[in-house]
N, C-alpha and C positions, 0 to 999 in steps of 0.2 A: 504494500500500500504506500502509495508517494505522501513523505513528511512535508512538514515545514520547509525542511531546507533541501527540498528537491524543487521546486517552484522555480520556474521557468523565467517570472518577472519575479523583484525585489520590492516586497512591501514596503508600502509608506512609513516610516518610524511617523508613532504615534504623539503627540504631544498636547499635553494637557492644559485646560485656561483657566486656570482660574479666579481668575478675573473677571466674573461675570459669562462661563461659558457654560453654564448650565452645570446641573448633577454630574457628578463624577463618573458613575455607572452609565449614565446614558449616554456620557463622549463617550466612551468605549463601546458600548453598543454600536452610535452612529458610525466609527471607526472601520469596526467590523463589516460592518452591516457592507457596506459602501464597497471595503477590499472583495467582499466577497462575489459583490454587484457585477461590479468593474471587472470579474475572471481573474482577477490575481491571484485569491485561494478560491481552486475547480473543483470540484464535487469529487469528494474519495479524500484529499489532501486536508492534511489535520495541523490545527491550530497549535500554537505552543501553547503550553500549560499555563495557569493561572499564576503561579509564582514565577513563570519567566516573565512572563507581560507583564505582572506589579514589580518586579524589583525594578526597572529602570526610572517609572512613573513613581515612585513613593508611594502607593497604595497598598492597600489591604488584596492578598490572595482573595476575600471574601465580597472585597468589591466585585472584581475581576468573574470570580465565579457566577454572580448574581445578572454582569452583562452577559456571560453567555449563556446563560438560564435561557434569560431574555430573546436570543438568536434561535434558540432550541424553538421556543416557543413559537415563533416566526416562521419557521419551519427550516431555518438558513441551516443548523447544525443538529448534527446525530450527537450526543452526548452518552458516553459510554466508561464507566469507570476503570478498566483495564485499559481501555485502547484512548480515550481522552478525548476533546473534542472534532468531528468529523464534517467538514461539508458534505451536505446531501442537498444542497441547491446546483442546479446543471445548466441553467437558461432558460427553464421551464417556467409554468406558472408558479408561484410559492402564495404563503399566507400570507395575506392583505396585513399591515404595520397598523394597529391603531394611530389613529390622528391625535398625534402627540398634542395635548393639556398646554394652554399658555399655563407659564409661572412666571410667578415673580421673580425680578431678577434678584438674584443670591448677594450675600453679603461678602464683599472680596474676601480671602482666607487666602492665607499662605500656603502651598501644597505639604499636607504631614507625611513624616516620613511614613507610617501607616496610622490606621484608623485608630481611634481610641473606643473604648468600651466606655458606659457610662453607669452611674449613678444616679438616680433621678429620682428625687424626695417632695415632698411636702412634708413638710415637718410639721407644720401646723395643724395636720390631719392625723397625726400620732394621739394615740392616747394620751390624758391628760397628765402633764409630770410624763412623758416620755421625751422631752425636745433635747435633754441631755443625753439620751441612748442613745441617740441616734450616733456619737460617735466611737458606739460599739458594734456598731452596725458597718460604717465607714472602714475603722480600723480592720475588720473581718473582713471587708470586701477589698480593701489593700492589701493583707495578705495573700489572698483567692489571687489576685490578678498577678502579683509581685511575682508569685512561683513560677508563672510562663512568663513572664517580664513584658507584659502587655500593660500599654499604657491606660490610666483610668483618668476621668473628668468626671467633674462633681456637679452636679446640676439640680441647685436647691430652688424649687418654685416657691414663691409668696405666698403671703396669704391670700391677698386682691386680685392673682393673676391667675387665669382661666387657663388649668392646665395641659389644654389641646394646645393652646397658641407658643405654649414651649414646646409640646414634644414634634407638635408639624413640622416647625421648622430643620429641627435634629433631623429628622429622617429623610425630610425631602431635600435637603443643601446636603446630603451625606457626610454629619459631623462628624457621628460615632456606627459602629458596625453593632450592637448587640448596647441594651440595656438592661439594667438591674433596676427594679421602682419597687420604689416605696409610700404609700397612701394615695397613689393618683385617684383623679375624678374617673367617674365611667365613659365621660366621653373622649380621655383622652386612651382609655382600655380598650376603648372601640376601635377606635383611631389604629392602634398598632398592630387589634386583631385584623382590622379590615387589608392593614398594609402586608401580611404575615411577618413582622419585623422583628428579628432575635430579643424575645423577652425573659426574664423573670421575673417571677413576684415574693416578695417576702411579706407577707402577716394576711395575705392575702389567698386563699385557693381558688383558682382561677384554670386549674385543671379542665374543668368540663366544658370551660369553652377555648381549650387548649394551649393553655400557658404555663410552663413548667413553676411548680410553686414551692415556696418552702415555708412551711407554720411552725407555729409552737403548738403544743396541745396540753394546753393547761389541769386537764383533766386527773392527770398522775399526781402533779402541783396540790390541787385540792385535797384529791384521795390522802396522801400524806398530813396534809393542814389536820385534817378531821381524826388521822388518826395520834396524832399530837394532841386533838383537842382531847379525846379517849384519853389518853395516857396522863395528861394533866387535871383529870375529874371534871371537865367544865359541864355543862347540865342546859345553857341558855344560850344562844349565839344570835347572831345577825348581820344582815349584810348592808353595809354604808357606800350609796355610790351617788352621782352626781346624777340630775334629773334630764330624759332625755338622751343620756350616752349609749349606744345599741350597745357599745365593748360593754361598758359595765353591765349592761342586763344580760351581755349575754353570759359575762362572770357571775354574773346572781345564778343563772340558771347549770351553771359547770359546779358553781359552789356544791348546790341544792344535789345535781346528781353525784358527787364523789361524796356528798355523807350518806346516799343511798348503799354506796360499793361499801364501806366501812362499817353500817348499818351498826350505827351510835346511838344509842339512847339519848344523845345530848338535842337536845332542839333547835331549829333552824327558827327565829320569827320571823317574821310579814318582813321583806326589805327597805331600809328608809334610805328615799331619793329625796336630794335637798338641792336648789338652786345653785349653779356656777359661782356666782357670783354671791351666795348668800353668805350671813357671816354666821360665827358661832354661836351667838346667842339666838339667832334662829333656828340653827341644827339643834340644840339645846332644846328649846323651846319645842322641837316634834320628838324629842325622848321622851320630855315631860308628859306632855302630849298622849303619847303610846302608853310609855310606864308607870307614869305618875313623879312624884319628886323622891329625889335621890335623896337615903336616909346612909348614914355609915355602919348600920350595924345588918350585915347582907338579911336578917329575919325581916328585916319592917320595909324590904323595899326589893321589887317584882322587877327588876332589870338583869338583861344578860348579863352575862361575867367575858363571853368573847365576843370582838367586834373585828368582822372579817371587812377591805374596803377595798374597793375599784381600783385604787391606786394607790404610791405610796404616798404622793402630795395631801389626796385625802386622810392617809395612814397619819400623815404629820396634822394636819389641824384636827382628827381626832384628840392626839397626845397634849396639843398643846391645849386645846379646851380643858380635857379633865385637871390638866396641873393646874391651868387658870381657878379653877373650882375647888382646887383639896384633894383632887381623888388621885391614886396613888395608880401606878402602870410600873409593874403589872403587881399588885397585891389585889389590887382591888377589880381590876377588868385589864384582859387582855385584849392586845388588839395585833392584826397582821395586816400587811400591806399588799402588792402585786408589782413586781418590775423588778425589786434589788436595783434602784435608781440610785445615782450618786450620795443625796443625803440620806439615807438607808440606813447606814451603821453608823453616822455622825447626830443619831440621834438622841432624842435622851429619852427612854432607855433607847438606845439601838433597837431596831424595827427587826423585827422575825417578817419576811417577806415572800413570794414567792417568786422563783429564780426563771427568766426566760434565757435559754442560753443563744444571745444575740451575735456574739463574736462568732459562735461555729457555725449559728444559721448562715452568717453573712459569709461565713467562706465555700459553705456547699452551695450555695447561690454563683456566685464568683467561678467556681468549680463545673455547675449546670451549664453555665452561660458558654461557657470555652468548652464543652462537650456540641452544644447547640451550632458555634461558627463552625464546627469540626464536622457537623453533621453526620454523629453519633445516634442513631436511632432512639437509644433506651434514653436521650435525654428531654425528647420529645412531649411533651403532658404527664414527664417525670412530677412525682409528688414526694418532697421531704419532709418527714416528721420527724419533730424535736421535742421530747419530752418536757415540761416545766418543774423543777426541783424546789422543795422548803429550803431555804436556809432560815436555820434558826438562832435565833439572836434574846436580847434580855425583854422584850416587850412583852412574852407570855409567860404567864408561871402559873400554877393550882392557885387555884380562886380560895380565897378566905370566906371560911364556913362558919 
């Protein structure tokens, strides 16, 4: 079968604008497209490979591979994994080229040596008291990428800014080759499905509409809390979360089912959701409320002894209410947090909290992503679960009888 370098004429060397010359991928396509038009490469004769064509251009193999997708599809190229890519256009008729989309023109960009991977957050969309994780999250996903020495960018959206109008741009100017996200809106989920554009998701399972994901599964996290609670006698519990948060309700409802697995005599009560914004003497005010007023001797007063909370930020104006009040953590009520967030153990007592392991999720993410440009099958609507662990700290102790 006649190569590359059996060709009768000498290809045009390729040269990239960017300066305003459109998508990366799609000069390469028209490139191709054109050599192949014009009989320079004739049907049977096989293209250089993806990594010859990107080293001279500073591009990603992955660019490269995505332009000749594109040819395949056209019907210009046979694409075959041992033999590599094939002309199978001869002067005949071929597939009609969609009528390429005006765009906008691109923002000038210096040519990178290859594409970079990205990170793309909202951080404002994290659970509440998570915006300091998030550089547990980062550091994970620097490690993940550091091991293949692939370049990473960090791409933090606002709070005000409509997270389609950042990731369009990323994909369509062809910044980054594969992204990692964290909290996007649905229409920018759409957006990357509709594009099929190398994703993953972290805290998010997004498998079934085929997005490789990696979660915690807080549910072990729980099963463990409850059975702490068992071991330290507690008898009354409850759960404190912010009013309106889907996370927290849907930790109320993981709480509720790991004291099923445990199957504790201790009591779960009615959950108390309190305003964002509210202060303590209103969350105060619906204990009251609920239990009646706080006596110090536990016989004369109908209140839980553990108080489980959506977060650890919650976890901390728990604490600092009851100190504001007299009441003693943990002799007198325990309480646990969810994150193991920075101030965590800097608390007074130290917060017993539940552990999401952030750094190893962010590097099997980091790990999926580079399976995915590899076009690895098994990483395809790949699902990672990550157990959630107690760490235990001074905030719980047997309730005073």
């Amino acid at each position: 079968m006649p190569t590359a370098s059996t060709l009768t004429q000498t290809p045009a060397p390729l040269v990239l604008n960017t300066q305003g010359g459109g998508l990366i991928f799609l000069q390469i396509v028209e490139h191709y497209r054109q050599q192949i038009l014009q009989g320079i490469y004739r049907k049977g004769e096989k293209l250089p490979t993806c990594r010859e064509i990107a080293a001279p251009l500073g591009v990603s193999p992955q660019t490269v591979n995505r332009a000749l997708d594109q040819l395949a599809r056209e019907g210009l190229l046979v694409r075959r994994r041992a033999l590599g890519s094939i002309v199978s256009w001869g002067g005949g008729p071929r597939v009609a080229v969609p009528e390429k989309k005006r765009e906008a023109p691109p923002v000038p960009m210096a040519a990178p040596s290859a594409l970079p991977v990205g990170l793309v957050a909202k951080v404002s969309a994290l659970s509440p008291g998570e915006g300091d994780l998030f550089m547990d999250y980062l550091n994970g996903i620097v490690e993940g990428f550091d091991a293949f020495g692939m370049r990473l960018e960090l791409i933090e959206i606002k709070p005000d800014q409509p997270d389609v109008e950042v990731i369009e741009p990323l994909v369509r100017l062809g910044r980054v080759c594969g992204l990692v996200m964290i909290g996007l809106q649905a229409s920018a989920v759409d957006f990357l499905i509709q594009e099929a554009f190398p994703v993953v998701s972290i805290n998010s399972d997004l498998t079934a509409r085929g997005i490789t994901s990696v979660i915690g599964n807080d549910l072990p996290g729980y099963e463990k809390a409850w059975e702490y609670a068992e071991e330290l006698g507690h008898r009354e519990a409850v759960f404190v979360t912010g009013s309106g948060s889907a996370t927290g309700q849907r930790r109320v409802r993981l709480c509720a089912a790991g004291r099923e697995l445990v199957s504790t005599p201790c009591r779960l009560r009615e959950p108390v959701f309190f305003p964002r914004t509210g202060s303590s003497d209103e969350l105060w005010a619906q204990f009251e409320t609920a239990w009646g007023q706080w006596h110090d001797d536990p016989k004369c007063r109908d209140w839980p002894t553990l108080f489980f909370s959506g977060s650890d930020v919650t976890a901390s104006c728990l604490l600092q209410m009851f100190t504001e009040r007299g009441i003693r953590v943990p002799e007198q009520v325990s309480v646990i947090g969810y994150s193991d967030s920075v101030i965590a153990s800097h608390l007074s007592p130290p917060l017993t909290t539940l552990t999401k392991p952030r750094r190893a999720m962010a590097v099997a993410a980091a790990q999926l992503l580079i399976d995915i440009l590899a076009r690895r099958p098994s990483s395809r609507e790949a699902l990672r679960v990550f157990p959630v662990e107690l760490t235990r700290r001074a905030s719980c102790a047997s309730p005073a009888l």
